[in-house]
C-alpha positions as CSV (number, residue, x, y, z in Angstrom):
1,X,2.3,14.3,23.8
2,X,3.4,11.1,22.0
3,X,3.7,9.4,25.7
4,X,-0.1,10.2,26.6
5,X,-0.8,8.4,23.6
6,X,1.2,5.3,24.6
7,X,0.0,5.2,27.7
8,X,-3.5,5.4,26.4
9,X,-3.3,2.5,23.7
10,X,-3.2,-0.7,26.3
11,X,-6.7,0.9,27.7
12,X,-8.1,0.8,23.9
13,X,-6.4,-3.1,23.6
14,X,-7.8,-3.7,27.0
15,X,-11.5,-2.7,25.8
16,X,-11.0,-4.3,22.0
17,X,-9.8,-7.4,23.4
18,X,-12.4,-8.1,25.9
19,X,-15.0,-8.4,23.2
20,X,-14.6,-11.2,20.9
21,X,-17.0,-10.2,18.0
22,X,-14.8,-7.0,17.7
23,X,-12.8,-8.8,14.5
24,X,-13.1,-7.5,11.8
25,X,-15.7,-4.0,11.9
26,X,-15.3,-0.5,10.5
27,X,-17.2,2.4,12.0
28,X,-17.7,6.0,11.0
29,X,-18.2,9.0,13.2
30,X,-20.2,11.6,11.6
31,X,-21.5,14.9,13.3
32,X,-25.3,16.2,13.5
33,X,-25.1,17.5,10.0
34,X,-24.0,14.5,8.5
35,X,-20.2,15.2,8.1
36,X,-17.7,12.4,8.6
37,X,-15.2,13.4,11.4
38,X,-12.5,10.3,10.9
39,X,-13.4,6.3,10.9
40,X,-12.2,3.9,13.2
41,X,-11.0,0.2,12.0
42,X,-10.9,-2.7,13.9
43,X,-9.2,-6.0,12.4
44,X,-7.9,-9.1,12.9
45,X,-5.8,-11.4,10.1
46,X,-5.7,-14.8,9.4
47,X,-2.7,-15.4,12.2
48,X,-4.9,-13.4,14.7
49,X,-2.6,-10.5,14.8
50,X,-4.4,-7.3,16.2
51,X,-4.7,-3.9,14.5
52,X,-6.5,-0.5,15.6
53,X,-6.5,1.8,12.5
54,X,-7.3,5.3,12.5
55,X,-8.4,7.4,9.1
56,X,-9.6,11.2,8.1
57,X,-12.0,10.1,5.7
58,X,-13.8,7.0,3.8
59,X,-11.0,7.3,1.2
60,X,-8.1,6.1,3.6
61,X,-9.8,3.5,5.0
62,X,-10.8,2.2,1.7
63,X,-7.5,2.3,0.6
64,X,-5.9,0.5,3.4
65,X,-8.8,-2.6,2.0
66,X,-7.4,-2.5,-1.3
67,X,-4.1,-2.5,0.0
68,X,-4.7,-5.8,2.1
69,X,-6.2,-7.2,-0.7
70,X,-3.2,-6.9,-2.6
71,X,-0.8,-7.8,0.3
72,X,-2.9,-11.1,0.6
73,X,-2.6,-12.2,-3.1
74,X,1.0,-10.8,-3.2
75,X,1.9,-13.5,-0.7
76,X,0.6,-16.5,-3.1
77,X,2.1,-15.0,-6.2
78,X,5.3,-12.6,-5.9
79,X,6.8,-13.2,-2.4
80,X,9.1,-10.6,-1.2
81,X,7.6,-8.4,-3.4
82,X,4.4,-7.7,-1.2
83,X,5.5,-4.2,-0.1
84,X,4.3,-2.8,-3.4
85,X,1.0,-2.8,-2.2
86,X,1.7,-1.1,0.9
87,X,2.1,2.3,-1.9
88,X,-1.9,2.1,-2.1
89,X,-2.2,2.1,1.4
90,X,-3.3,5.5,3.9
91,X,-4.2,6.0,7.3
92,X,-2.4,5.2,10.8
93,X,-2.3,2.0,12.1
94,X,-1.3,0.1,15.5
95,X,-0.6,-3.4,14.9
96,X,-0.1,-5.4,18.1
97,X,2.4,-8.2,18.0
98,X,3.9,-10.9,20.1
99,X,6.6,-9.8,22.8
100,X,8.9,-11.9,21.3
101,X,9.0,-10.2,18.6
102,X,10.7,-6.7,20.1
103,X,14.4,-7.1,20.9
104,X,15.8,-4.9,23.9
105,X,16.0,-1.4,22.2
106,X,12.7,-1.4,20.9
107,X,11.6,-2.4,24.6
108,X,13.3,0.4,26.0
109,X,12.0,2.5,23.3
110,X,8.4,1.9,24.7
111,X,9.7,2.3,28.3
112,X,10.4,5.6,27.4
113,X,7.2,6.4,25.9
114,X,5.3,5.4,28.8
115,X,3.9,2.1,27.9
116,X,3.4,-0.6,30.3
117,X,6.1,-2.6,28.9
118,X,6.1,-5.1,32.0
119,X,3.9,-8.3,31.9
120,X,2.2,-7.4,28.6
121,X,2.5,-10.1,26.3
122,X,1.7,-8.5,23.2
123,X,3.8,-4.8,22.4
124,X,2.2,-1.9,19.5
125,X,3.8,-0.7,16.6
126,X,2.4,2.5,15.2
127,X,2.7,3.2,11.5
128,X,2.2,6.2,9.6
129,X,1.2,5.3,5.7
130,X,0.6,8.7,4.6
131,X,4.1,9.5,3.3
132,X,3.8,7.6,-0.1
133,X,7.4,6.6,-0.5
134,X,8.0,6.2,3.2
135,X,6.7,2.8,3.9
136,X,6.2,2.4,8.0
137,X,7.4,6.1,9.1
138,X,7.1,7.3,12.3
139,X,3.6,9.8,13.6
140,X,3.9,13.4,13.1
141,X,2.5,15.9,15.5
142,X,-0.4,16.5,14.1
143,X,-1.0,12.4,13.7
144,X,-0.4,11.6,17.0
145,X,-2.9,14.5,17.9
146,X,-5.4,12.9,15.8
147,X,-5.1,9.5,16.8
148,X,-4.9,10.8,20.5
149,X,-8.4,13.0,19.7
150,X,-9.8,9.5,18.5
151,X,-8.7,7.5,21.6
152,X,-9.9,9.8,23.7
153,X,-13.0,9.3,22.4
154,X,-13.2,5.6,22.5
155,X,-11.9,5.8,26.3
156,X,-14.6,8.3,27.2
157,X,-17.5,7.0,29.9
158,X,-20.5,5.3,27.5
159,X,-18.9,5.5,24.2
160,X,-17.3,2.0,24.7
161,X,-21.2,0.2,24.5
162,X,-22.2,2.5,21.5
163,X,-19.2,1.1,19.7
164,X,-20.8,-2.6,20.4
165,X,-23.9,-1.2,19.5
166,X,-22.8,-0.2,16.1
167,X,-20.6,-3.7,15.4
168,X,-24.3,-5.4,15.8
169,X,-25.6,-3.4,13.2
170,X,-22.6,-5.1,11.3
171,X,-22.9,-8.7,11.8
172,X,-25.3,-9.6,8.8
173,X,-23.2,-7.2,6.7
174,X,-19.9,-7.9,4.4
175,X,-16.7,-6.5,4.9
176,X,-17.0,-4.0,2.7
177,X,-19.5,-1.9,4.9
178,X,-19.1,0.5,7.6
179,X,-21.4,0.7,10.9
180,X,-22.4,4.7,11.5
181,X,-22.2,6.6,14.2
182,X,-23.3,10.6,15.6
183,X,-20.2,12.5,17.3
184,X,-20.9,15.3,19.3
185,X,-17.8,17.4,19.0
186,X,-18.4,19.2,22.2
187,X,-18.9,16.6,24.7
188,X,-17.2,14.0,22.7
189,X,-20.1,11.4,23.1
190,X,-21.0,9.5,20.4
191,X,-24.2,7.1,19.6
192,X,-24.8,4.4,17.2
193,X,-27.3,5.1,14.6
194,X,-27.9,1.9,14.1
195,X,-27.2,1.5,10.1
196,X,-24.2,0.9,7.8
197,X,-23.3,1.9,4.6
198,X,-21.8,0.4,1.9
199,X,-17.9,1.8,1.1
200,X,-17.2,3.2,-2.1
201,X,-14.9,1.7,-4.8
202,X,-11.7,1.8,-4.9
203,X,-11.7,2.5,-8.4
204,X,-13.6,5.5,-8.1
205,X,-10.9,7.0,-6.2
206,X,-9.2,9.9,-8.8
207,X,-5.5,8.7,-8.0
208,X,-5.7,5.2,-8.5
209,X,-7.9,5.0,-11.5
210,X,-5.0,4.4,-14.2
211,X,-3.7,1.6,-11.9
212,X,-7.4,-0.4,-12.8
213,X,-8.3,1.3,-15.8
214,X,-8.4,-1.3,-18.4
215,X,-8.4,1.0,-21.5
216,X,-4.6,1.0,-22.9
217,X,-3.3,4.8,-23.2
218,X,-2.3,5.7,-26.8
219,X,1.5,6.2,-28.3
220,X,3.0,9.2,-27.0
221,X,6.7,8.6,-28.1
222,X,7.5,10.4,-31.2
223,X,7.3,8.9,-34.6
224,X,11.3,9.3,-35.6
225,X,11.9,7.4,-31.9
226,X,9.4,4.6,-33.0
227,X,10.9,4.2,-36.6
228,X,14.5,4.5,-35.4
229,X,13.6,1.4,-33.2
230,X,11.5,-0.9,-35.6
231,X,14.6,-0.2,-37.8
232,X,17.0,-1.5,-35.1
233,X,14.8,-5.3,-35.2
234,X,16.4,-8.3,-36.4
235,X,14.0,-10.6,-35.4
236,X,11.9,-12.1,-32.8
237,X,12.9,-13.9,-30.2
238,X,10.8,-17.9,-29.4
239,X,10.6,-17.0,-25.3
240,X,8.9,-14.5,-23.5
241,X,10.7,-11.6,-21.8
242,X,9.5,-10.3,-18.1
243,X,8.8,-7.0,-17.6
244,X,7.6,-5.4,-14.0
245,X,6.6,-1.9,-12.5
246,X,7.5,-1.6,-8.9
247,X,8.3,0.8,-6.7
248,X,11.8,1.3,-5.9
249,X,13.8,-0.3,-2.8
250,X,16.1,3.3,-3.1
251,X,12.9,5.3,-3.2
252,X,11.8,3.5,-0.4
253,X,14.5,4.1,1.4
254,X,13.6,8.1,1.1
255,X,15.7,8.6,-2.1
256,X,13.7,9.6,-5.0
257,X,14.9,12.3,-6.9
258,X,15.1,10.2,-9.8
259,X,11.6,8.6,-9.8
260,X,9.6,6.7,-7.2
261,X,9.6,3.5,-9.5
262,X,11.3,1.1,-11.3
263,X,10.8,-0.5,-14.5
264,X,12.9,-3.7,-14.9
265,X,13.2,-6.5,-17.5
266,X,14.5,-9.6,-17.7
267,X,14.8,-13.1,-19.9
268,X,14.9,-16.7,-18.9
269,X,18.3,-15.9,-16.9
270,X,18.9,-13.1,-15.0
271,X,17.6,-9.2,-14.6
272,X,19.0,-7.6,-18.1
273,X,17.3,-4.0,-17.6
274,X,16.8,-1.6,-14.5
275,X,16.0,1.9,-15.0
276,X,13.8,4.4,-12.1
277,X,11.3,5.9,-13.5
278,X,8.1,7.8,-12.6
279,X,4.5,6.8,-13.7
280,X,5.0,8.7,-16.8
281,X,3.6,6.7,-20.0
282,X,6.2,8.9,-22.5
283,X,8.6,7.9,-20.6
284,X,8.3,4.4,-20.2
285,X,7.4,3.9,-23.8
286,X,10.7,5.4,-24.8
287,X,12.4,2.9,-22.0
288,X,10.8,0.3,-23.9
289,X,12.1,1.7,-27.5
290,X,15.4,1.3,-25.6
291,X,15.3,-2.3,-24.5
292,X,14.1,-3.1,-28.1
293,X,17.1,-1.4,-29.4
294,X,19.6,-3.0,-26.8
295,X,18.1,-6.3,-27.9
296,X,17.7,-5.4,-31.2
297,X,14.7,-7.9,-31.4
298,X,11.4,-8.5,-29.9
299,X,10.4,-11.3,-27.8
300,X,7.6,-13.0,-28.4
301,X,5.5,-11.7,-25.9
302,X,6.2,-9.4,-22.1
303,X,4.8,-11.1,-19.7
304,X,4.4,-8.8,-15.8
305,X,2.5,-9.2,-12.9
306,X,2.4,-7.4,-9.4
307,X,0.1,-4.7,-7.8
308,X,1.1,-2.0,-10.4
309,X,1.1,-4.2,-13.6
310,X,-2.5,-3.4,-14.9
311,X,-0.7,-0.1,-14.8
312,X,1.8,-0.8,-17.0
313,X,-0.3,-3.1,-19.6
314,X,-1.8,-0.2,-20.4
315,X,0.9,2.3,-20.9
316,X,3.1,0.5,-23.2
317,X,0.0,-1.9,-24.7
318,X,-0.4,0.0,-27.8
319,X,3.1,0.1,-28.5
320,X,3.9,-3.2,-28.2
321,X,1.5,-3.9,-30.7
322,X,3.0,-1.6,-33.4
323,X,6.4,-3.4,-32.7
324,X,4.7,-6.7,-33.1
325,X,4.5,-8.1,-30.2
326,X,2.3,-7.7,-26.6
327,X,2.0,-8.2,-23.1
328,X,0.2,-10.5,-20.9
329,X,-0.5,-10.4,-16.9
330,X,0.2,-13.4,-14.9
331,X,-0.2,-14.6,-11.3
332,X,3.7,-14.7,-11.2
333,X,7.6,-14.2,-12.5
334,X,10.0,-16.9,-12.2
335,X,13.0,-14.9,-13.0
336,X,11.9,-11.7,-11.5
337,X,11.0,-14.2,-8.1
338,X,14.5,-15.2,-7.8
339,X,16.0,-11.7,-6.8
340,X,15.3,-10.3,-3.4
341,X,14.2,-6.6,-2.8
342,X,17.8,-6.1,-1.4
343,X,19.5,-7.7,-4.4
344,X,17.7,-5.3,-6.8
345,X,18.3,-2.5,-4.7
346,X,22.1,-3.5,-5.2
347,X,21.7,-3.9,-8.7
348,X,20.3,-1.3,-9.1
349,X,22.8,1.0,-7.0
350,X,25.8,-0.7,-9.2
351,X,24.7,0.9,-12.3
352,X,23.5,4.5,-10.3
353,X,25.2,7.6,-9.6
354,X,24.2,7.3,-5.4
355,X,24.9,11.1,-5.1
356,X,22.4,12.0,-8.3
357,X,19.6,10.2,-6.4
358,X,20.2,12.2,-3.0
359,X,17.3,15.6,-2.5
């Protein structure tokens, strides 16, 4: 099955490549009754790198903007630490990149699936961003049957110049809006209805909601664990201390027993805490009762930053203000900058049982 669907993705390229004004345009494919079969993404980035993106519904492909978004700023700001962005992210996607960028093996690999390897100058990758914690994996069946059902589509005789159609309607629009389409689910022909509609927010979106709310969540650590830490202060310390939320490079390796995230600290010098943790606010307020209590002082103010650090502001705000202290988001972290992903990830394996974090 999977070969079919190699051997099908040059003919999409072929067709997307030809037209020019094909840059940057989102379409939906809704039946006669109004329902929205999948959506169909078309982009192009700043180094002109091309990418065909398939998603079930308005939700993944709105998630997959938001996701970009952050990727963009995360390359200004916080470096390596861009992948954390990629956790928002849903859909399937075929990125198609220079030639020299695919050693031997991965060559062979698309030999073997049936694409037409020889003379092509640019080669696809296909990612599946559907398993949270499983950043790039591989289709499933039922993926690769979707994004098959989709090409097919495209590929079918007439569709092609309804697609062009509907990336008119487009034009005078902003990014943020999709071009519509009717799917008949039968013959598989589609027409352009000639309008767009606006996509909805991101922050309407039930999952991610914490990660923009801006209202901080209350205390939720008990009152003998609060006392027992204010007791433990000695004083406050002149420089600010870093704090960031990120997911963790052993999670994203497809180990995460433990938690999915990691919560790490550190001063002007180095990394001083590393815990995993899961996006639960008791629990992370009694991690920070515990970095209080190893430092037995306060610094003057937590400073974080990153995709997931609106996030965190808000689960340990409140706190931090009955300790005397508080926490500010900034564009970036000096210290937190100087470790890569893999030097946290070994930092973070020296102080962890590797067999407690296995399913």
């Amino acid at each position: 099955m999977s070969q079919e669907l190699y051997q099908m993705i040059p003919l999409l390229l072929k067709k997307v490549k030809k037209q020019t004004e094909l840059k940057n345009a989102a379409f939906a494919f809704q039946n006669k009754t109004g329902a929205v079969k999948f959506f169909f993404l078309i982009e192009k980035n700043q180094l002109q790198d091309l990418r065909l993106l398939f998603f079930k519904n308005e939700e993944e492909l709105v998630r997959y903007r938001l996701s970009e978004r952050l990727v963009s700023m995360s390359d200004e700001v916080v470096g390596e630490e861009k992948t954390e962005a990629f956790w928002f992210r849903k859909g399937i996607e075929v990125q198609f990149v220079k030639r020299s960028e695919f050693d031997e093996g991965e060559m062979e690999y698309l030999k073997q699936k049936g694409y037409p390897v020889k003379g092509a100058r640019e080669l696809p990758i296909i990612s599946s961003f559907n398993e949270p914690f499983d950043l790039f994996a591989d289709l499933k069946k039922s993926e690769i049957t979707f994004v098959q059902r989709i090409t097919t589509v495209l590929l079918q005789e007439g569709n092609w110049e309804e697609i062009l159609k509907a990336a008119k309607v487009l034009k005078q629009k902003e990014e943020d809006f999709y071009s519509v389409l009717e799917y008949n689910q039968k013959t598989k022909q589609i027409k352009s209805l000639g309008i767009t509609r606006k996509e909805m927010s991101f922050d309407t979106i039930e999952e991610l909601k914490p990660f923009f709310q801006v209202k901080p969540e209350p205390i939720v650590v008990s009152d003998f664990s609060l006392l027992r830490a204010k007791k433990m202060i000695q004083g406050i310390l002149t420089g600010s201390c870093e704090i960031q939320l990120t997911l963790s490079p052993i999670a994203a390796m497809g180990f995460y027993k433990k938690g999915a995230f990691m919560l790490a600290m550190a001063d002007e010098r180095e990394i001083i805490f590393l815990q995993e943790t899961d996006l639960d606010t008791k629990a992370i307020q009694n991690y920070i009762l515990e970095i209080i209590m190893m430092m037995e002082a306060v610094p003057r103010r937590f400073i974080t930053s990153g995709p997931f650090a609106m996030r965190l502001s808000n689960m340990i705000d409140q706190l931090l203000k009955r300790l005397g202290t508080d926490i500010v988001i900034l564009d970036e972290l000096p210290t937190m900058n100087r470790y890569s992903n893999l030097a946290k990830m070994d930092l973070l394996l020296s102080q962890t049982d590797i067999d407690n974090l296995l399913f």
